[in-house]
C-alpha positions in Angstrom: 39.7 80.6 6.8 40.6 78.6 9.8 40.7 74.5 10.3 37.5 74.6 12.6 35.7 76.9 9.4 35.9 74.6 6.9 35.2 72.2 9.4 32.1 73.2 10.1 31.3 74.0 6.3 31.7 70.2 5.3 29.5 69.3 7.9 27.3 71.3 6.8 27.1 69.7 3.0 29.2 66.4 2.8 28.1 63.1 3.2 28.6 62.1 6.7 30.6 58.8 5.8 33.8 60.1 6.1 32.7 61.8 9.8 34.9 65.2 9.7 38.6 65.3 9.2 40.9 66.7 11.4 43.0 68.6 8.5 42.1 71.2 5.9 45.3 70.4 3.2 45.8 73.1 0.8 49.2 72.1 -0.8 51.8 69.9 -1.4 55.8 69.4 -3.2 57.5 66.3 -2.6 57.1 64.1 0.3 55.4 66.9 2.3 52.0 68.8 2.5 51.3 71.9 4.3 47.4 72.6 5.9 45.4 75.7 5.8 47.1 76.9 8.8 50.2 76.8 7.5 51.4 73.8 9.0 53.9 71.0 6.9 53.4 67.5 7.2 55.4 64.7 6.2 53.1 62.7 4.1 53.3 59.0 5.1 50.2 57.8 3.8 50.5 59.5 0.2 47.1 59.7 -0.2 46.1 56.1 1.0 49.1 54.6 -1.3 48.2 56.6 -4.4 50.6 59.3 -5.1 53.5 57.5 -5.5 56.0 60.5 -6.9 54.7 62.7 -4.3 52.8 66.0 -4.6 53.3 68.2 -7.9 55.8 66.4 -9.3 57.2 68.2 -12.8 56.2 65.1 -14.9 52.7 64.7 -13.6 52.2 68.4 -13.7 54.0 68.8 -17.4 52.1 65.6 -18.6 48.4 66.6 -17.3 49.1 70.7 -18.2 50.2 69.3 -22.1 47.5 67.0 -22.7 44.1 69.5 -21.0 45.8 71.9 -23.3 45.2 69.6 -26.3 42.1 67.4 -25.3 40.7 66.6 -21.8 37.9 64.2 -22.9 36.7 62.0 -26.0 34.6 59.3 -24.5 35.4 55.6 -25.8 33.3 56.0 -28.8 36.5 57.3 -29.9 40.1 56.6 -29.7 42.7 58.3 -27.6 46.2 58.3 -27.9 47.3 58.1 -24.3 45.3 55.5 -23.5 46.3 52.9 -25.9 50.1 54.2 -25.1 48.7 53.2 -21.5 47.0 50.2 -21.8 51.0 49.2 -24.4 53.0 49.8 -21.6 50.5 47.9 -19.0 50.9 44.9 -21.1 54.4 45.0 -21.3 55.1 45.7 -17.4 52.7 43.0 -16.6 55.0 40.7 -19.2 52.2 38.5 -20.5 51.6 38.1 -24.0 48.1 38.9 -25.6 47.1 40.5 -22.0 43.8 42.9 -22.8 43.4 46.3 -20.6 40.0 47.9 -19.7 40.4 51.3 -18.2 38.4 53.2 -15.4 38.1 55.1 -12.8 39.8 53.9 -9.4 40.0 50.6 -8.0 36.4 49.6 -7.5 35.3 49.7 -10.9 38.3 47.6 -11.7 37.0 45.0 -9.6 33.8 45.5 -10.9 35.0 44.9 -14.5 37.4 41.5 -12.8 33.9 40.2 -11.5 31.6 40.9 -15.4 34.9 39.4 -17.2 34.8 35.7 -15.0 31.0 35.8 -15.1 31.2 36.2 -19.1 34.3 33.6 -19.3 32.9 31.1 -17.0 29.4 30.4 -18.1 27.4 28.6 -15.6 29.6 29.3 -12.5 28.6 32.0 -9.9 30.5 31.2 -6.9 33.6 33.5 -5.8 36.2 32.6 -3.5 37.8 35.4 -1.5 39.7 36.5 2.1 38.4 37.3 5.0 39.2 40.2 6.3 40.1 41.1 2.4 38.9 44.7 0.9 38.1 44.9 -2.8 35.6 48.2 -3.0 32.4 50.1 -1.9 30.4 49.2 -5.0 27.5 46.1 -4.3 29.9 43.9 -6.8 33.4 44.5 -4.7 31.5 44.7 -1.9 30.4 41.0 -2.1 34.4 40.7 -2.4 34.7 42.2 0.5 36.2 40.2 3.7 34.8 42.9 6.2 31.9 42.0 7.5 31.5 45.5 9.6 31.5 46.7 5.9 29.1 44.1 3.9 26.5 43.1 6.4 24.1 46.5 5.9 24.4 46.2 2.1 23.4 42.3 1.2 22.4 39.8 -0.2 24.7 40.1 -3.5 23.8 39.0 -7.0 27.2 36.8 -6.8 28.0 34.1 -4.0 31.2 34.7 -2.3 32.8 32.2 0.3 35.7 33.5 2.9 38.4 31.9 3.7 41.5 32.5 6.4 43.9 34.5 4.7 47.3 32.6 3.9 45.8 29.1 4.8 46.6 27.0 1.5 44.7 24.2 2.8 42.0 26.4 3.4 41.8 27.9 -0.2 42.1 24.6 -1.7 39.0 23.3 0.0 37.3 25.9 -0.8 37.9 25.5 -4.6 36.1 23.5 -6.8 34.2 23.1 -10.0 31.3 24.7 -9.1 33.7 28.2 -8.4 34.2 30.5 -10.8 37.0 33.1 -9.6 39.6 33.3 -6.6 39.6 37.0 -6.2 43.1 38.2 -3.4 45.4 40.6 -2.5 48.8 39.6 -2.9 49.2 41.7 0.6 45.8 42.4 2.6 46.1 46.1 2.8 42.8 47.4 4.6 43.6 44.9 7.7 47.0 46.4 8.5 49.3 45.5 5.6 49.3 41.4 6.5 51.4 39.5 4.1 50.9 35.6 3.4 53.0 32.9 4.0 55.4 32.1 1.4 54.2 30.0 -1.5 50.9 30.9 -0.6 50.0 32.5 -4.2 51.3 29.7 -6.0 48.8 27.2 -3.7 46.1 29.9 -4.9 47.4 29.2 -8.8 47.2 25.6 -8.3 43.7 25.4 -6.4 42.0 27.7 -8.9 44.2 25.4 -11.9 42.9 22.4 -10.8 39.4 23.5 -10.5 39.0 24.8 -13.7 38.8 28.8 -11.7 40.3 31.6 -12.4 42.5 33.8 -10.3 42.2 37.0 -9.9 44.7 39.4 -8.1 43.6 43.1 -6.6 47.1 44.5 -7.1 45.3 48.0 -6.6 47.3 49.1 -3.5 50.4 46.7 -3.5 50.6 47.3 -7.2 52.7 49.9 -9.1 56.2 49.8 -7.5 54.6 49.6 -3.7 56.7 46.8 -3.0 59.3 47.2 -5.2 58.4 45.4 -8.0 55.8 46.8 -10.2 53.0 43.9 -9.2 54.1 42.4 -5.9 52.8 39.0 -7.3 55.9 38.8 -9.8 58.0 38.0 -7.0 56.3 34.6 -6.7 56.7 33.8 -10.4 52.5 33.1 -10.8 50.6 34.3 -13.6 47.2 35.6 -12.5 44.4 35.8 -14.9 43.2 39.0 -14.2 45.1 42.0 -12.3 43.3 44.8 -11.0 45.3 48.2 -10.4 44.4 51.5 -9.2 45.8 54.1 -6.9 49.1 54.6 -7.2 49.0 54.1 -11.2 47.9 57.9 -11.5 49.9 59.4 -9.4 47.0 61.5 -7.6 44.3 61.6 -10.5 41.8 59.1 -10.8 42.4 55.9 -12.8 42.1 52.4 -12.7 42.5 48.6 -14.9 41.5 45.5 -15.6 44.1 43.3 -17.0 43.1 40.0 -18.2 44.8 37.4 -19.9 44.3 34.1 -21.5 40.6 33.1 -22.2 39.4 36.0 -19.3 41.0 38.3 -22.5 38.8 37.6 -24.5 35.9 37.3 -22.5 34.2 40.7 -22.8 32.6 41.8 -26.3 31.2 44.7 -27.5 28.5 46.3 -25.4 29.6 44.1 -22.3 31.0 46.9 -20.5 31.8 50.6 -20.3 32.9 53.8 -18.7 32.2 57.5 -19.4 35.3 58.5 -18.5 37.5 54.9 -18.2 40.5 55.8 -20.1 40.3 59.5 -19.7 43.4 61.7 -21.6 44.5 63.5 -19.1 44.3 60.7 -16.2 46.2 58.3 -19.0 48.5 60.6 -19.3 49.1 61.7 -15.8 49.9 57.8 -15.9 52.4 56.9 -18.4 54.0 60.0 -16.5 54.5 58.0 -13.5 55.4 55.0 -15.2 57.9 56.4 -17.1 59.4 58.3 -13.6 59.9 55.2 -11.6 61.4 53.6 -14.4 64.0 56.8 -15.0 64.4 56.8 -11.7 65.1 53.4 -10.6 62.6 53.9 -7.9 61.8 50.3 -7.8 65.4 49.5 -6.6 64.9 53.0 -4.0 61.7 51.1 -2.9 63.8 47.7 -2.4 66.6 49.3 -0.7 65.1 51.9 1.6 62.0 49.8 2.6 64.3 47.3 3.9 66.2 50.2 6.1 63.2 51.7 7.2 61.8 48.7 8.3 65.1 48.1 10.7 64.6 51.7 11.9 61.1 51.5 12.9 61.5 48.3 14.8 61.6 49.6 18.4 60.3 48.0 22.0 56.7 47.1 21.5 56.4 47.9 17.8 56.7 44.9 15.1 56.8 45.8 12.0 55.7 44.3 8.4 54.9 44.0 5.3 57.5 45.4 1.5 58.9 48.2 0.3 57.3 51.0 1.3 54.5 49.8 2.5 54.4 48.7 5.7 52.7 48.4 8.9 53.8 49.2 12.7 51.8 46.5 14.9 51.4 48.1 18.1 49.2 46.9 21.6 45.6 46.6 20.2 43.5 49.9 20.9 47.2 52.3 20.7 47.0 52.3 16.5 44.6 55.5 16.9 46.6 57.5 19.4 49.4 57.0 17.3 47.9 58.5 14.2 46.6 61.6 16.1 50.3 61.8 18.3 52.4 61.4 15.0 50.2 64.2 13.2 50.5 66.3 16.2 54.2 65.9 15.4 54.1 66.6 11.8 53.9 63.1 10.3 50.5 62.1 8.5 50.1 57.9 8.8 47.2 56.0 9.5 45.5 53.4 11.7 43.7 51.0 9.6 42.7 49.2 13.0 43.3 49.2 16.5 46.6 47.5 16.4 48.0 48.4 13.2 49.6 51.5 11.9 49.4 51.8 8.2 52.8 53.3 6.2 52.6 54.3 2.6 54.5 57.1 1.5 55.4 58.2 -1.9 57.9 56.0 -3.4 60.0 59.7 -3.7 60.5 59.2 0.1 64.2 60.1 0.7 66.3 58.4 3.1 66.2 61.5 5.9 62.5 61.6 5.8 62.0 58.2 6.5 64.8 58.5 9.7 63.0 62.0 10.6 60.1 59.9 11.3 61.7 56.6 12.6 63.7 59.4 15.4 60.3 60.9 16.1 59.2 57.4 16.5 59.3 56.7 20.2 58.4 60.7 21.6 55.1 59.9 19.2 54.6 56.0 21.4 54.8 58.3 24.7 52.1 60.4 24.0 50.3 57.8 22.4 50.6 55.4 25.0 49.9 58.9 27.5 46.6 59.7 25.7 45.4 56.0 26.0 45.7 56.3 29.6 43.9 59.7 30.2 40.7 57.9 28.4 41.5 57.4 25.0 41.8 58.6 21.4 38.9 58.1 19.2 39.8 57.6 15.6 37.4 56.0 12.8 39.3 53.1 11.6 36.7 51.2 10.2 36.2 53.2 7.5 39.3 52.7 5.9 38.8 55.5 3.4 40.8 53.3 0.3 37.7 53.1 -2.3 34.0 54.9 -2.8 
């Protein structure tokens, strides 16, 4: 069936919060996908940051095949191999001793766990402290998080109190927190806005602010974390130790997974019966997982990430584009109201990226990306500005960017 048939089929039964896509993708290998119509793509958004070793990779597929074959599902009445292996090998990236993992499903439930675990370890305190212009989930809890107020205003009030504050201003954040504030809750990179990184020295302020009140800080590593930026939690680079890191996305390498780590008092902080999930910690997501863990350390992907993020970035950088951001994961800041246009003119091209607003052009490929694929697109770069920048003039590209699509 054509594009314009299963069109027409979702909007006949989906939800209409997604509005209608304009692709119908039926398969994938590598860094590219092909659509119903037989059409590749290079895949620059890799699923909004999440499959990180591209499509059907052999260790995801052998992993996820081996274990469905064994056991798909026990619930967490009982225990499952791959997820303690998981939640072992969290710990020990994460490098903090006596660290505690609660497992899930993607990366709003993980904040949903971060916001129960300071609640319980910080008795009597209510009050969050977050970004604005921050994203942290769909779900009432993350949604309180959330720095969008496009997003939260039909939805409140919320059962916790959350003040916003200007992202990277230290000064800011530190009069913000005090003793009445339970949990500073941040991306080390806002990702929904356009892939804005803070100032240097910023996170460390946040550690000190949240040390010196008695709060606890919190760090939504879900899209920066797992080898994004080329580390495996783009807060390492500044030497902090958060109490609790949320991760998501890219940890599953296309199937569904998310975690809470806490450490410190937050570790202990939740008891039996404080929290669950149905399907937190599932076999076959766990070990889909530890698949992708184990690749980008084979690999070395974290040093590819370093090295060709850095190249890329010098590529892209052309008359009216700025680029930035780490890794791969960056953004193309373009004139406000082009970022649309762009998406549609690069996927009329054969390049699948995103506008997560008008004047910012989200990159996020699989951390696979190879060196040609990147300068494929950086060379197709300034043909896709012309039609861009043509389309704008002949009245404009609608594209739903407010959406974002990252979290249900």
């Amino acid at each position: 069936m054509s594009t314009a048939v299963w069109q027409q089929r979702w909007d006949a039964v989906m939800a209409r919060n997604y509005g209608t896509p304009p692709l119908v993708l039926v398969s994938g290998s590598g860094c590219v996908v092909r659509d119903v119509e037989g059409r590749d793509y290079l895949d620059l958004l890799a699923g909004i940051a999440v499959n990180v070793l591209g499509h059907a990779h052999p260790a995801v597929v052998a992993a996820v095949s081996e274990q469905v074959a064994r056991i798909a599902h026990t619930s967490n009445l009982y225990v499952n191999e791959r997820a303690v292996e998981l939640a072992e090998r969290l710990v020990g990236i994460l490098g903090v001793p006596d660290t505690r993992v609660f497992l899930c499903n993607d990366g709003t439930t993980a904040n949903e766990a971060a916001i129960k675990t300071v609640l319980r370890a910080q008795p009597g305190r209510r009050r969050f402290v977050a970004a604005e212009h921050s994203f942290h989930g769909r779900s009432l809890g993350a949604l309180a998080l959330t720095g969008k107020e496009a997003a939260r205003a039909p939805f409140g009030p919320y059962g916790i109190e959350v003040t916003h504050i200007p992202y990277g201003d230290a000064d800011a954040l530190a009069g913000a927190v005090d003793e009445t504030v339970a949990a500073v809750v941040l991306e080390p990179t806002l990702g929904e806005a356009g892939v804005v990184p803070p100032p240097d020295g910023y996170l460390k302020a946040a550690r000190a602010a949240c040390d010196n009140a008695g709060a606890l800080l919190v760090l939504d590593e879900i899209q920066s974390g797992i080898g994004r930026t080329g580390a495996w939690f783009a807060h390492q680079r500044e030497g902090i130790v958060a109490d609790m890191v949320t991760l998501a996305k890219g940890l599953g390498g296309g199937l569904p997974i998310g975690a809470c780590l806490a450490t410190g008092r937050a570790a202990e902080a939740l008891q039996k019966g404080d929290h669950g999930s149905t399907f937190g910690g599932n076999p076959v997501a766990c070990a889909a997982a530890l698949a992708v863990l184990d690749t980008i350390e084979k690999d070395n992907l974290l040093d590819h990430v370093t090295a060709l993020g850095d190249t890329w970035a010098a590529q892209l950088a052309k008359p009216g584009v700025g680029v930035r951001g780490r890794g791969l994961w960056l953004a193309l800041v373009v004139d406000d109201g082009l970022a649309p246009a762009i998406e549609k003119a690069a996927r009329d091209a054969g390049f699948l990226v995103n506008a997560t607003g008008p004047d910012a052009v989200r990159l996020a490929p699989p951390l696979v990306l190879t060196a040609a694929e990147a300068t494929a697109f950086a060379d197709a770069l300034p043909s896709i500005l012309d039609a861009a920048a043509d389309a704008v003039s002949v009245g404009g590209v609608k594209t739903d960017v407010a959406a974002g699509g990252s979290r249900p």
